[in-house]
C-alpha positions as CSV (number, residue, x, y, z in Angstrom):
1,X,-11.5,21.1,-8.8
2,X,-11.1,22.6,-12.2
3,X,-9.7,25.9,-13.5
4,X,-12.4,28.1,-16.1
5,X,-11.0,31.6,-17.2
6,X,-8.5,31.4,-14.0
7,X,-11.3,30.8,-11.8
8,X,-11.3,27.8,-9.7
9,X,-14.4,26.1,-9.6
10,X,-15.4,23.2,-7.1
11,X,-17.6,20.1,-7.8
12,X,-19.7,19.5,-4.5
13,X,-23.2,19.0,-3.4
14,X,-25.7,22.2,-2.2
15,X,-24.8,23.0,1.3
16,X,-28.7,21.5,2.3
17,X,-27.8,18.0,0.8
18,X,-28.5,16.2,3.0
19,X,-24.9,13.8,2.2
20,X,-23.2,17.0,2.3
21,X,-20.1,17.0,4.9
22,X,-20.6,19.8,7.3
23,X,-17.9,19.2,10.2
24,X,-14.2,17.7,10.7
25,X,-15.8,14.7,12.7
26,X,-18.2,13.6,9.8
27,X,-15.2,13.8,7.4
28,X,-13.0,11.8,9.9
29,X,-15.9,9.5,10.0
30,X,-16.5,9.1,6.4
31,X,-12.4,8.5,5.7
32,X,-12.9,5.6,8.4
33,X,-15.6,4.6,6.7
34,X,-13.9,4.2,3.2
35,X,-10.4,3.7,4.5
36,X,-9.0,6.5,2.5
37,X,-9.9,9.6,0.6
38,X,-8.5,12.3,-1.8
39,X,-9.3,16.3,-1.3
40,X,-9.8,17.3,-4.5
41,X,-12.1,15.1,-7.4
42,X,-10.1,12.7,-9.6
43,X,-10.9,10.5,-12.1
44,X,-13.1,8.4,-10.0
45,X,-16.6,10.4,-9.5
46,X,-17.4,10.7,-5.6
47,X,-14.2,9.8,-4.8
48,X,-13.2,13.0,-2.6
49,X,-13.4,15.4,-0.2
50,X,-14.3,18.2,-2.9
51,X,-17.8,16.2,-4.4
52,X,-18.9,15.7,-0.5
53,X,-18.9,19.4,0.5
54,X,-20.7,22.6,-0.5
55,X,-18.6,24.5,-2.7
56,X,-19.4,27.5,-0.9
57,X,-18.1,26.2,2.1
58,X,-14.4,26.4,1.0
59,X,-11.3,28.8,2.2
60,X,-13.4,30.8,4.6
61,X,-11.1,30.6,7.5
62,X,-14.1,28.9,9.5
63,X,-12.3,25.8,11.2
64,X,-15.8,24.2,12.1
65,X,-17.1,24.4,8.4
66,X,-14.1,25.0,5.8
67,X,-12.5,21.5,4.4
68,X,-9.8,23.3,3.7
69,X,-9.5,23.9,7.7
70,X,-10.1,20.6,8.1
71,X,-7.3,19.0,6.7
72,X,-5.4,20.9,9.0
73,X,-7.9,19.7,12.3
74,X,-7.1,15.5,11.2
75,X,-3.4,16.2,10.6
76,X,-3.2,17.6,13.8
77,X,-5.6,15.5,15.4
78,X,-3.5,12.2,14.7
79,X,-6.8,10.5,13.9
80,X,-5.6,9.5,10.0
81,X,-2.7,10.1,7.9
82,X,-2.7,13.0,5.3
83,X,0.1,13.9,2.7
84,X,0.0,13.4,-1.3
85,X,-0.8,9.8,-1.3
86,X,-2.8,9.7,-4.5
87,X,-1.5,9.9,-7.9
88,X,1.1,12.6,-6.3
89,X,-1.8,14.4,-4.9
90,X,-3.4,14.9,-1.2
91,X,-6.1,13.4,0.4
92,X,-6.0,11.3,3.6
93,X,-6.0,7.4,4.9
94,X,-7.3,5.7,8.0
95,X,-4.9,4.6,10.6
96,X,-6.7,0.8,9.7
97,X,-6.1,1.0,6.1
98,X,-2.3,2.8,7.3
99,X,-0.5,-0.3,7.3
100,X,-1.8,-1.5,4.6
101,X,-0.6,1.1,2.2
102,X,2.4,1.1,3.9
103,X,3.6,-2.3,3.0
104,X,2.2,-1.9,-0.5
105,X,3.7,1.7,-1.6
106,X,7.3,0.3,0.2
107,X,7.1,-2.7,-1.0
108,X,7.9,-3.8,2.2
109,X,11.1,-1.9,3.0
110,X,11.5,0.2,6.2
111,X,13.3,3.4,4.1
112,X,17.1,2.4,5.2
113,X,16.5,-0.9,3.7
114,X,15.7,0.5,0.7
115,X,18.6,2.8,0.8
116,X,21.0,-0.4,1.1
117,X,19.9,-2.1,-1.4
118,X,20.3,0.7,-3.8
119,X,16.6,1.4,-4.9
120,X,16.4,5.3,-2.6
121,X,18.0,8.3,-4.2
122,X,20.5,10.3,-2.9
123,X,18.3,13.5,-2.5
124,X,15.6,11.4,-0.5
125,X,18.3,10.1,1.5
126,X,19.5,13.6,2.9
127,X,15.8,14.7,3.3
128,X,15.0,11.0,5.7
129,X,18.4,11.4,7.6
130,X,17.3,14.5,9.2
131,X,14.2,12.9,10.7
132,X,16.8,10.7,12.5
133,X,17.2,12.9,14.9
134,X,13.6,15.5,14.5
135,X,10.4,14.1,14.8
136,X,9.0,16.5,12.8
137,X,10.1,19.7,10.7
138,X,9.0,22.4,8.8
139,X,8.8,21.8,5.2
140,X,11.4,25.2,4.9
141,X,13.8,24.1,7.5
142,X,13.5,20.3,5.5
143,X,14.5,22.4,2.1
144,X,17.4,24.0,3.8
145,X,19.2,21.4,6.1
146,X,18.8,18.7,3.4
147,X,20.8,21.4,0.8
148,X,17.7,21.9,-1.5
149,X,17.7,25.5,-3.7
150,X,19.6,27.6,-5.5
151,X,23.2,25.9,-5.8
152,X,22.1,22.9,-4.3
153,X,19.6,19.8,-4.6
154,X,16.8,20.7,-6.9
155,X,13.2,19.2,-7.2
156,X,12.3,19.9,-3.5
157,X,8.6,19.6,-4.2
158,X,8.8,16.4,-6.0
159,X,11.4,14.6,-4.1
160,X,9.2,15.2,-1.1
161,X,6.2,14.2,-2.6
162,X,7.9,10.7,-3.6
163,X,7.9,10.2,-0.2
164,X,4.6,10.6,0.9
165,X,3.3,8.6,-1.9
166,X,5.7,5.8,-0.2
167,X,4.2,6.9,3.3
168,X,8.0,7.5,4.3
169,X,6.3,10.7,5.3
170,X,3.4,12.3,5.9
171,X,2.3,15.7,6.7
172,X,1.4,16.0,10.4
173,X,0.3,19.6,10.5
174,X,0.2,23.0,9.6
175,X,1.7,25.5,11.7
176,X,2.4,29.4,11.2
177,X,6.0,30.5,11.8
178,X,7.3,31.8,15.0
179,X,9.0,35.2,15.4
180,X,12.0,35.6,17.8
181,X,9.3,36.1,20.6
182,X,7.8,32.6,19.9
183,X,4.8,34.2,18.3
184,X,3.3,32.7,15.0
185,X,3.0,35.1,12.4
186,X,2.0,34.2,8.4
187,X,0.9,31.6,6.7
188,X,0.2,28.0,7.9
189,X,3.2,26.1,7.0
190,X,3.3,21.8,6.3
191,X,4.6,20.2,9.0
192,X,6.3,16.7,8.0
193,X,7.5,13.6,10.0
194,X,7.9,9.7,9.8
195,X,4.2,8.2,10.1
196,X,6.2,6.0,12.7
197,X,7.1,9.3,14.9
198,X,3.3,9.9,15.0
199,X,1.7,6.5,15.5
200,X,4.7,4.1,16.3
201,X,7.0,1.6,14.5
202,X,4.7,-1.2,15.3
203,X,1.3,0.4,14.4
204,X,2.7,1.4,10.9
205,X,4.4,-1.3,9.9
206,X,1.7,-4.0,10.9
207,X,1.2,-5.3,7.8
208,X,5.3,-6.1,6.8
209,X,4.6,-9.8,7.2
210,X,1.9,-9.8,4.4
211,X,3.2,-9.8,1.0
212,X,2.8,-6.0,-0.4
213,X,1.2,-7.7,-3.8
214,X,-1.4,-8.7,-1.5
215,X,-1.7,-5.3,0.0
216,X,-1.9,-3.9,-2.4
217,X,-4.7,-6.1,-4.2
218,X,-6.6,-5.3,-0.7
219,X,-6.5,-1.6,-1.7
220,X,-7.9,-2.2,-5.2
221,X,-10.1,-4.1,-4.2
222,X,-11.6,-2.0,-1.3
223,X,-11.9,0.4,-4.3
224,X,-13.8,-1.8,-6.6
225,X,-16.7,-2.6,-3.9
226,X,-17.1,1.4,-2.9
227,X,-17.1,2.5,-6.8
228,X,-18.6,-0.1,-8.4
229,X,-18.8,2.0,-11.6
230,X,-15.3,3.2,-11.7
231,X,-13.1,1.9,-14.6
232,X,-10.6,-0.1,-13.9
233,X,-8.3,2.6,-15.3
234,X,-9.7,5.3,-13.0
235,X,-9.0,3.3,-10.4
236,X,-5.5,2.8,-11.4
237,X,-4.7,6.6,-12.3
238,X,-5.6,7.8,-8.6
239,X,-3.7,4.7,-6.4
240,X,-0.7,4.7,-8.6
């Protein structure tokens, strides 16, 4: 997606295209398919949500035929894993190719391990403890309890991001707010949690026993036989 005289403007087939995505299923099939996807283009062509949907198509509110619905539909749906896993931006993964990505972007440390051995900041430290004891939060009530904004912690946004691109977390929905009646009101709001809150401890961390070099070669190389024409330094700017 790029920006021309402040208008966005989205890279995508014509809605008759025959290739073109037109339902949450056929996404959810296609990131099986590949093993993982971002939403927007990147610097490997074809390699999105964004290039497989009609531009038209986008932030209409329609849940059956709006990608931008959709992401909201697989979060929910538990069917794959979305957050910012590629180069610090969002897109999705198959609960296959999961623990695989898992052991690679963690190198093969469950996130108190890390913290022991002195490689986790502080700031992501507050922000994990408080999944300790919620499976899932609100991205506003994760800024507040973990002492994020004015006078406190800063970099929210990035800190949080950090994580999802080491699949600490991941964003398991998108909920509206609810009023003092219990009645949702405003904008869709991310939802986070531990991927091991949504799909288990055992699920996610399948892969711990391989060594997360060869993960992560497994990755690349899944990469290299779906976009045969990407640069090796494409490839390396989106899965860093």
């Amino acid at each position: 997606m790029d920006s021309e005289n402040g208008k966005w403007i989205l890279h995508g087939p014509d809605a008759r295209n025959a290739g073109c995505l037109r339902s949450p299923e056929a996404l959810l099939s296609l990131v099986d398919e590949i093993g993982f996807l971002p939403l927007f283009k990147n610097s490997v062509a074809g390699f999105s949500v964004e290039e497989r949907t009609a531009p038209a198509a986008w932030w209409t509110g329609d849940e059956r035929s709006d990608p931008w619905e959709w992401r909201r539909i697989l979060a929910d749906g538990g069917k794959a894993a979305y957050g910012k896993f590629f180069d610090r931006k969002a897109g999705f993964i198959s609960l296959k190719w999961l623990p695989v990505f898992a052991n690679w972007r963690r190198d093969g440390y469950d996130f108190d391990s890390r913290w022991e051995d002195e490689k986790a900041p502080f700031r992501q430290k507050k922000i994990m403890d408080l999944f300790e004891t919620d499976a899932e939060m609100y991205s506003f009530d994760v800024k507040r309890k973990a002492g994020f904004g004015p006078g406190g912690e800063k970099n929210f946004e990035g800190v949080i991001t950090d994580l999802m691109m080491q699949t600490y977390l991941v964003i398991r929905d998108f909920r509206c707010r609810l009023n003092r009646k219990g009645a949702p009101y405003g904008w869709h709001v991310a939802v986070y949690a531990k991927p091991e809150s949504v799909w288990g401890y055992g699920a996610v961390t399948a892969d711990y026993r391989t060594a997360p070099a060869e993960s992560r070669a497994l990755v690349y190389d899944r990469m290299r036989r779906r976009f045969p024409d990407a640069k090796e330094a494409e490839i390396r700017k989106i899965l860093k």
